[in-house]
Every structure is written in C-alpha cells, then in structure tokens.
Phi, psi and omega in degrees: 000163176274161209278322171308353185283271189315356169250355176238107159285311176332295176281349179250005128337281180300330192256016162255341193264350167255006185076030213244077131311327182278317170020085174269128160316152177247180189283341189280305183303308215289298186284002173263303222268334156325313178229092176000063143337080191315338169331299176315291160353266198287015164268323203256000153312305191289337176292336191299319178289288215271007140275313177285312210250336165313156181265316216267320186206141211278185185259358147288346189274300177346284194266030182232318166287268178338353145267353166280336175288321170304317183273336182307323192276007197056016193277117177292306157319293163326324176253355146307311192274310172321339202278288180343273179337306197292353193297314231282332204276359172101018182271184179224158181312299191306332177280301185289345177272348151326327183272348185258001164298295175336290191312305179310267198325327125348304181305279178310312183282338191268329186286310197293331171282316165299327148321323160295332194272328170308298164300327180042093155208157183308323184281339176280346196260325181285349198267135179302127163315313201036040170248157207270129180221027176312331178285325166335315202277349174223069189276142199283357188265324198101137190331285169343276174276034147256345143272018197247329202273312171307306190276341153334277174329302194297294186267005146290309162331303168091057183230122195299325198279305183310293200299344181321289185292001184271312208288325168261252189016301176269354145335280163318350189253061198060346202267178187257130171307345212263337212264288165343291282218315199268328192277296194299300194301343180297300174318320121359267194312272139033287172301284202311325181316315195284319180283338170273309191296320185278000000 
C-alpha cells in the first residue's frame, strides 16, 4: 500500500474491511487521500451500513449482492474479496457462480430492453428478444434473490423497463419494498465505493 493509505486510517480501515490487500490506488483515491478528504469518512460509514447493518438481508445475501455490483463494474480485485467473504458468510461455488451468470445475463437484457425503450417503435417492441434465459426459470440463488440480484443490476444499469419488471417480480416471490429499498442503496453504495477505487 502507499504511504497515503497508511496514513489515512480511515481508509486503509476500510480496504482492510473488504479484504483488499492488493489494492494499488487509483488516481480517484489518490485525489481524496491527498487532502484527507471528509468524504472517505462517510464512504467507509456507508459501505459498512449497507454491508454489516441490514435489517432486510442477511449477510451472504449482503455480500452476493455486492459481488454482482463488483463483477458488473469489472472490478476485480473488489470482487475476489467479496467472493472470499461470501465462501466465509455459508455461499457456495455455485451461488458465486450465478451471481456471475446473473450479472452477465443483466448486462445483455438491460441494453436490449433500454433500446426498446429509447426507441418506442412497434416494430422493435412486437419482434421476440430470442435472447436465451434458461437460468432463470430454476436458479441455484433461488427465484426471490434472483430477481432481486436482477433488479439490483437493473438499477446500476439504469434500465427503467428491467428494474419495473424485477421489481414487481421480485415482490411477487414474496419480498418486501423495505427488503427491495435496502438491496438497490446496497448497490448505490457499492457503485459509488467503485468510482473512488477504480
């Protein structure tokens, strides 16, 4: 780590609490930890709530969302400590590989449905996606946190149509807007962590 790391406790707090021995700074950390940035504070407060602090969701649910925010944004290093985490919190290989299934498939669905939606025209909205979604219909996370990890994505993404439908989906498979509410600031959070680290 760098000598500004070791000197902003606050932050090499924080990149101990994710597990990021490997860390090189980025030039974005790098212009916060230059001038002890109060930011940093309320960056490793908010990750800490919305990792640590739910009501809503457990702490493998916690840290399974936040590695589909990690692989969405490509960070990688971030998302090795999540996967690590997520073994320790009871997930299984099959669970992290889902979520990265998930992410993908999120990915593909969010441009083709945001095209449609930018454009409104009959003919792209009457034509079949004919894109292939078989993990859906029996997924190892389970329906519930497989829309929910979809509407995550969906609303990092920013695709209004996706997050609709996720959104009532995952509602229909029991959950709660408060559980829904608590999942998207996870992502929130997440994303922003990922624009000071990358």
């Amino acid at each position: 780590m760098s000598e500004s790391i070791i000197q902003n406790e606050t932050f090499s707090n924080l990149l101990n609490d994710l597990q990021l021995s490997d860390y090189a700074v980025s030039a974005n950390a790098q212009a916060l930890l230059d001038v002890d940035a109060r930011y940093i504070r309320d960056l490793k407060i908010n990750v800490g709530n919305v990792l640590n602090n739910t009501q809503y969701l457990n702490k493998k649910e916690a840290l399974l969302l936040a590695l589909a925010v990690a692989v969405n944004e490509k960070h990688t290093v971030l998302g090795e400590g999540f996967s690590r985490q997520a073994l320790e919190a009871g997930a299984n290989e099959g669970e992290l590989a889902e979520i990265v299934a998930c992410t993908s498939l999120m990915n593909t669905n969010n441009i083709f449905y945001r095209f449609r939606h930018f454009t409104n025209k009959e003919f792209y909205q009457n034509h079949p996606a004919g894109i292939k979604m078989s993990i859906m219909m029996n997924p190892v996370l389970g329906k519930e946190f497989f829309e929910l990890v979809s509407l995550v994505i969906s609303a990092v993404n920013g695709c209004e149509l996706c997050v609709r439908s996720h959104e009532q989906s995952v509602l229909q498979h029991g959950s709660s807007e408060a559980r829904v509410l608590e999942a998207v600031k996870l992502g929130a959070v997440l994303k922003g962590l990922i624009t000071v680290l990358a």
